[in-house]
Structure formats: C-alpha cells, structure tokens
C-alpha positions in Angstrom: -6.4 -14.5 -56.2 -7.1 -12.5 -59.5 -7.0 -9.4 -57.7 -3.3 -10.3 -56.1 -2.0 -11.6 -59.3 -2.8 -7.8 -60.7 -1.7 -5.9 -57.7 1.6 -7.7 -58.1 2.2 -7.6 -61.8 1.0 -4.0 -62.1 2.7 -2.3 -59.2 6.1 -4.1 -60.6 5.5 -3.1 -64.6 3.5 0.2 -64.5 7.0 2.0 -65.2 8.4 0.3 -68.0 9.7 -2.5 -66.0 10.1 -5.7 -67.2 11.4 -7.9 -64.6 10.9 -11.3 -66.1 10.6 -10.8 -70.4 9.7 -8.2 -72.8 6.2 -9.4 -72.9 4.4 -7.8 -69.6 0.7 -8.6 -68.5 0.0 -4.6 -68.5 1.0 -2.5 -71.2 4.4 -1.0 -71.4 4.7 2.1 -72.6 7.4 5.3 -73.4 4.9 7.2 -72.3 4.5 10.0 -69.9 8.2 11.0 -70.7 10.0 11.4 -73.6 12.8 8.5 -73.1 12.9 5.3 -74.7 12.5 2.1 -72.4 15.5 -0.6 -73.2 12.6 -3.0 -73.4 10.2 -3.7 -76.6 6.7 -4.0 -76.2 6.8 -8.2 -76.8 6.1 -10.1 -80.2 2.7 -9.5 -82.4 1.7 -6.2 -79.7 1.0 -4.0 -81.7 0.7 -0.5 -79.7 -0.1 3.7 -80.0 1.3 6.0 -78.2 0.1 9.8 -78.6 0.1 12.9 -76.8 -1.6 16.5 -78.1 -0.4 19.3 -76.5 -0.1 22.9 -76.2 3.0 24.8 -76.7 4.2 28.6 -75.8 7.7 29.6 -76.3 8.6 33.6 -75.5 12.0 34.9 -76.8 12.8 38.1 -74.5 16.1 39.1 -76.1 16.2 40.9 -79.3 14.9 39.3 -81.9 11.7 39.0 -79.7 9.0 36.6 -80.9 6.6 34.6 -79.4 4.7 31.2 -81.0 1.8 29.3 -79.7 -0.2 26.9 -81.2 -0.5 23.0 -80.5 0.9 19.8 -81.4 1.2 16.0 -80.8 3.9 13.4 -80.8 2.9 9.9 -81.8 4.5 6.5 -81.6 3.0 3.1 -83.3 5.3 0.1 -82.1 5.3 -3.3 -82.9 7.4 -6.4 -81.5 8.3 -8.4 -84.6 10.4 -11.8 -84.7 11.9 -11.8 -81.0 11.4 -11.0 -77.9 14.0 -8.1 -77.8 13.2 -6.6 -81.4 10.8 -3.8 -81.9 10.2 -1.6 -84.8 8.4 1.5 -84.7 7.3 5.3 -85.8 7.3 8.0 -84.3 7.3 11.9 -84.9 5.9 15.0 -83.7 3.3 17.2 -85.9 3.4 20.9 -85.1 0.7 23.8 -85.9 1.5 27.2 -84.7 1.5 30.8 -84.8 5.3 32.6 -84.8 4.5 36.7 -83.7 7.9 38.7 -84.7 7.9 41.7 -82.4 11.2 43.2 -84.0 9.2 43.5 -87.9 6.4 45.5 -86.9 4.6 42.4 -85.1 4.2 40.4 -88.2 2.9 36.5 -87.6 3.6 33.6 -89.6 1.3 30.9 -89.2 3.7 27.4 -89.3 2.9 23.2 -89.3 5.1 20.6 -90.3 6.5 17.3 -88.7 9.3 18.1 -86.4 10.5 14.7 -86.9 9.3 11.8 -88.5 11.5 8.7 -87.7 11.4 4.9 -89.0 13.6 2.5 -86.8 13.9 -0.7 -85.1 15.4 -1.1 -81.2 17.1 -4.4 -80.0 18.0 -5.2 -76.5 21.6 -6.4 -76.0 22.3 -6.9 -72.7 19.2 -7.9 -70.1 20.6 -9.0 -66.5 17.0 -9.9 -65.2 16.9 -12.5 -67.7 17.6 -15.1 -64.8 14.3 -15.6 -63.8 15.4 -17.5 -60.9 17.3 -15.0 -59.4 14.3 -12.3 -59.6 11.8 -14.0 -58.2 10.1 -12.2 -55.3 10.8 -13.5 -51.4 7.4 -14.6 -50.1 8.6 -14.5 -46.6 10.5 -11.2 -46.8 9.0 -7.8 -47.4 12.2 -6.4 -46.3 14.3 -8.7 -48.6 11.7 -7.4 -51.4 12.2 -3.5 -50.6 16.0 -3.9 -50.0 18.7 -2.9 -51.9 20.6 -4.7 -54.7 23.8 -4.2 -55.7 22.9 -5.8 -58.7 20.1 -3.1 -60.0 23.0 -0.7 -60.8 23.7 -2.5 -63.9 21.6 -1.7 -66.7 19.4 -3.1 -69.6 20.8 -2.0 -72.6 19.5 -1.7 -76.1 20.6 0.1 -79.4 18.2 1.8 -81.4 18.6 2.4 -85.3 16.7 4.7 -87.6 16.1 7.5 -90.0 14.5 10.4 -90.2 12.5 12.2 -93.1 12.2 15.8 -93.5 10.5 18.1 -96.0 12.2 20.8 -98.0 11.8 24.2 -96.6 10.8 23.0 -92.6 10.0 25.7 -90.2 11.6 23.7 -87.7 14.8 22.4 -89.0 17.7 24.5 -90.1 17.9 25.9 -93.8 18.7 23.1 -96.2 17.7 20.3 -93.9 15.9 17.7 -96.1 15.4 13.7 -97.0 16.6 11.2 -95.3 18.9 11.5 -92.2 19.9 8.5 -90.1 19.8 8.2 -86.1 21.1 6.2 -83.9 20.4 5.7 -79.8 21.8 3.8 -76.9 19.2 3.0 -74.1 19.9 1.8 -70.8 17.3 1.0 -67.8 17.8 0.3 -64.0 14.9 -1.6 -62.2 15.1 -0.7 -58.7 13.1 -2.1 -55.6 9.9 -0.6 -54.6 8.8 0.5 -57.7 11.4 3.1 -58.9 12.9 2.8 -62.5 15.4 4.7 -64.1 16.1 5.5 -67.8 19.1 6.9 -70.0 19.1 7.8 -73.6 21.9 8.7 -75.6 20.9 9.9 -78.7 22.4 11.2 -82.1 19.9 12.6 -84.1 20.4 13.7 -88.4 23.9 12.4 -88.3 26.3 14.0 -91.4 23.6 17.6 -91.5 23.7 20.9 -90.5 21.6 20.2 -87.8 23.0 17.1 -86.2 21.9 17.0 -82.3 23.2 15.3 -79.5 20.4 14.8 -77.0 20.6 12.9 -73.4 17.3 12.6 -71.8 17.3 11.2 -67.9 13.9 9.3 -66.6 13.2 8.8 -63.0 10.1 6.8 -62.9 8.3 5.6 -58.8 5.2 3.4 -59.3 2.5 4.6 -56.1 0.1 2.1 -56.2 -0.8 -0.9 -59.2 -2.7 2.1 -61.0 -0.2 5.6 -60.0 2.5 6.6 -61.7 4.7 9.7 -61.6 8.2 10.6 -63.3 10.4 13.6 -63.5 12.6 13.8 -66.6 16.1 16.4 -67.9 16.5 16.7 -71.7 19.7 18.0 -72.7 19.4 19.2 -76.4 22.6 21.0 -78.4 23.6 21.6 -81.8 24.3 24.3 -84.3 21.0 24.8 -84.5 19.4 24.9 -81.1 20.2 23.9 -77.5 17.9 23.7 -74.9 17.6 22.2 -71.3 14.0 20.9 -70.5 12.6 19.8 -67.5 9.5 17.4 -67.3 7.5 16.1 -64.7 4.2 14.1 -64.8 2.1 11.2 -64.4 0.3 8.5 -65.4 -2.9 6.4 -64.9 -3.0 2.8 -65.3 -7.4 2.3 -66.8 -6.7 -1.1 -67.7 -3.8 -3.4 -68.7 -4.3 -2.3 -72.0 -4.6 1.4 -71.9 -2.8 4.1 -69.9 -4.0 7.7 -69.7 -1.1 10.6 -68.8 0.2 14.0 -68.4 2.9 16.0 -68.1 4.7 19.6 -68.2 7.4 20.9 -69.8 9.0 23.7 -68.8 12.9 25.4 -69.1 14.7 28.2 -66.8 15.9 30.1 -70.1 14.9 33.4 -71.9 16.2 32.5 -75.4 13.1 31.4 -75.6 11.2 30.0 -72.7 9.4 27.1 -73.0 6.0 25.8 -71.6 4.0 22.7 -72.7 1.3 20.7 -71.3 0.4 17.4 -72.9 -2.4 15.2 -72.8 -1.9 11.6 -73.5 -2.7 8.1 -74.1 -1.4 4.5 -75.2 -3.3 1.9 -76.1 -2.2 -1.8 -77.1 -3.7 -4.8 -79.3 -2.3 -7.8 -77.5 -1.8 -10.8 -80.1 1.1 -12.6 -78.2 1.5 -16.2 -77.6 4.5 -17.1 -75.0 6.4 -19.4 -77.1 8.3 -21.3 -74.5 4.2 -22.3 -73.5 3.8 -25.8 -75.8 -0.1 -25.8 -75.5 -0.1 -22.0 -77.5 -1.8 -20.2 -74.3 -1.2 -16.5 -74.3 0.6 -15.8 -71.0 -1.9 -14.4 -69.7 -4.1 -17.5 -69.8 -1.5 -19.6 -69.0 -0.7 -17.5 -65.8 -4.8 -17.7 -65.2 -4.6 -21.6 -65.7 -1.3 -21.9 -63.2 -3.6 -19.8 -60.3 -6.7 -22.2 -61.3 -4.2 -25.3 -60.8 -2.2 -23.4 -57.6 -6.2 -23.4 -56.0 -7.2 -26.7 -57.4 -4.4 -28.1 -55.6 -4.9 -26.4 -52.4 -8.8 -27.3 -52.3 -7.7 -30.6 -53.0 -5.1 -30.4 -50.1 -8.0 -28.9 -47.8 -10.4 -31.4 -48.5 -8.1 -34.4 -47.6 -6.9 -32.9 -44.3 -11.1 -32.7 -43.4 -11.2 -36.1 -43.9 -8.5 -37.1 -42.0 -10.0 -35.1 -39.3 -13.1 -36.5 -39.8 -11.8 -40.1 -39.5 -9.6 -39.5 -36.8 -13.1 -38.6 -34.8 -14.5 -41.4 -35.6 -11.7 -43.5 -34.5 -11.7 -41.7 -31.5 -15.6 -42.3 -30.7 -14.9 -45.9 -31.3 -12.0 -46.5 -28.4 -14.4 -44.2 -26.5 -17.3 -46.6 -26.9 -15.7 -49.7 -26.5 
C-alpha cells in the first residue's frame, strides 16, 4: 500500500505538478530548467535550490575572446501565509577568465553576481483546484492517459521583484547599479501521462539600460516515480545582449525531499557560442501542516492514517465475510446431520 501511494504521488508531481494544492508529498522544484513553476512550494517549506556549473563561451567574429570559468545559480524559497504565496532568492555567482585575442591575448580574470533578485510569486488563477473533477479513474487507464480539453488552460501566477547590482559589474552594461525591479508572468499546463509544460514571461531591470525581455518554454515528461527529463528555449534580447539557448536535461528523484539533476546548455550562434553543463541539487525542510486537517496532522500523516483506516476497514470487511462463511458451514452440516 505504501509503495502505491508513492508510485502514484511521485509519477504525478516529479515535474512541478501539482494536481490537487501547492503542498505536494515530494518536493517541487524549478529545478533542472531555468523556468519558474506557477506553483509555490506550500506554507512553512522551506527549500534550496543550487546548481554549479561550468561555462565556455567563444566569440569567432572580430573582437575574438573566449571566457571560461565556473559558476552556480541558487534559489532559497519559502511558502509563507498561503497556499499560493511564495517568497524567495535567487541569483547566479560567476568566476571566470575573459582571454581578448584582438589586445595581444590579454585575460581578465572576472566574478560577480549576475543577478541577485528578492521577490515573492502568487498564483492567480489554478483550474485543478476542483479536486473532484481531478481525481484519477480507478477503472480506466485509458480515461487516465486520455486527453483533456481542459489541460490547455493554464495555471497562472505573477511574480514580483527586484534586483541588486554592484557598481562596475562585469556582466551588466556600464552604469547598471542598485536596485532594479522585475516582474514575471508564469503559466503551467498539466498534461496526462506525466508531461508538463511551462511559460515564463519575464521583464527583467525595468527603466535601465539593460532592461531584458526574456521568454523561457519548459517541456517537462515524468518516466518513472523517480526519472525525469525536460527540454527548455530561452529567448533573451536587449540593448545589451540577445541570445537563444537551448537546454535539455534531467532529473533524479533520491527521496521526496531531495532531487539530484543535470543539464546542458548550449546555442547555434558565433557571437559567442555558448556551452554549460551544470550539476545540481534541491533539497527541502518540510514544516507544513494541511490546514483544512482539524487534528494538525501534516498531510503526509494524515494521508498515512487514511491508508491505515482504508486497510483497517477492508480487514475488518474480510474478517466478517470468513465468518459468515464459516457459519454458513456449519448450518449446512447441521441440515446434513439431521
């Protein structure tokens, strides 16, 4: 019973989808992709997100350069108040090594935050909110793989924040510094048989020099309760740089707590190419309490104490058919004796 009640929740959720609430038995993360889920991580979870990597960008055209070096983006997120709320942090630290082939090969070594971002996402619209309606057919597997009409419409959430950035960044443009605000629009589609896709609409250091629009596209397909894999576009364009990124990956499920993943990063572009590969991991410390639960149980233990109850009942149920059996024998011995 334990082992269905895993293979089900974790083969539904492992890809950012919440079917039934924001809370989910397994962890949720952003994570192996760089799109934001419409869904928050649940009240009191408290949960990292981090992935080192290494980075190599080439610039053929004149100027010619070349940097590598290595990095990590981070995210701490926290569900606070409601269901639907979620603050968080997040940013990307940078150390690297830019070569200048057109000045006599000079290098400049380089770190700094690429961003660094304080915000809070709230989800607006949620159409699997009827829980009724999404409840899985125990009698059909096809009804459960099917198609619904109603999967094309979205979650949606909104997403407010601002950014800080130092004076004199190596990875901003010239004059870029201080606070910066940002604002997102998230959207997610929940499809049968484990497939999820994402949207974000972002607009990043709004009223700078270097205010970028950015769309990133997430198509995530759950293989088993532990498997995960995604492909991902990032559309990037400003003043200051514009970019097309492709990303695929995966992800490992070690326990409903903690996910292990990878991923690639690559563009078809010369002005400069990009390659990164990234290791990384989220982890979450799970203080919720399901509030619509009047005896305080964690949801968890209150799903655990449903199954106990679910196999109580059906023992009980077994043992009473037995005896009926058993006196329906003896009934029949008796007319046979007499």
């Amino acid at each position: 019973m334990k082992a269905f009640k895993y293979f089900f929740l974790i083969s539904v959720l492992i890809s950012s989808n919440v079917l039934f609430a924001q809370y989910t038995e397994v962890i949720n993360s952003n994570r192996p992709g760089m799109s934001k889920s419409a869904f928050s991580v649940g009240t009191n979870v408290l949960q990292f997100e981090v992935g080192p990597n290494y980075i190599k960008e080439e610039r053929t055209p004149l100027p010619k350069y070349e940097v590598s070096g290595f990095g990590a983006d981070f995210s701490v997120r926290y569900g606070l108040f409601f269901e639907a709320l979620e603050i968080n942090i997040e940013g990307n630290y940078q150390n690297d090594t830019k070569t200048n082939f057109s000045t006599f090969n000079t290098e400049d070594k380089r770190s700094n935050f690429k961003y660094l971002t304080l915000g809070a996402k709230y989800l607006i619209y949620d159409p699997y909110k009827d829980i009724e309606s999404e409840k899985p057919n125990l009698y059909s597997w096809k009804a459960n793989r099917g198609f619904k009409w109603k999967s094309l419409i979205p979650a949606i959430a909104v997403y407010a924040g601002v950014n800080y950035d130092t004076e004199n960044n190596p990875y901003t443009a010239a004059g870029i510094e201080g606070l910066s605000p940002k604002i997102m629009i998230a959207t997610q589609n929940n499809f049968n048989g484990g497939w999820v896709f994402v949207m974000n609409l972002i607009k990043d250091r709004i009223g700078t020099d270097q205010s970028d629009f950015t769309y990133i596209l997430t198509l995530t397909h759950a293989l088993s309760p532990q498997w995960v894999i995604f492909g991902e576009t990032q559309g990037i364009k400003s003043d200051f740089y514009a970019d097309n990124l492709l990303r695929f990956g995966g992800a490992y499920l070690f326990d409903k707590n903690f996910q292990l993943d990878t991923a690639v990063t690559f563009n078809t572009k010369d002005t400069p190419s990009v390659l990164n590969l990234t290791l990384g991991a989220s982890y979450r410390f799970d203080f919720h309490k399901d509030k619509n639960i009047n005896n305080g149980n964690s949801a968890e233990d209150e799903l655990e104490r449903k199954l106990r109850g679910k196999g109580a009942r059906k023992e009980k149920k077994r043992k009473n058919i037995n005896s009926e059996k058993k006196k329906e024998k003896k009934r029949k011995r008796k007319d046979e004796d007499f």
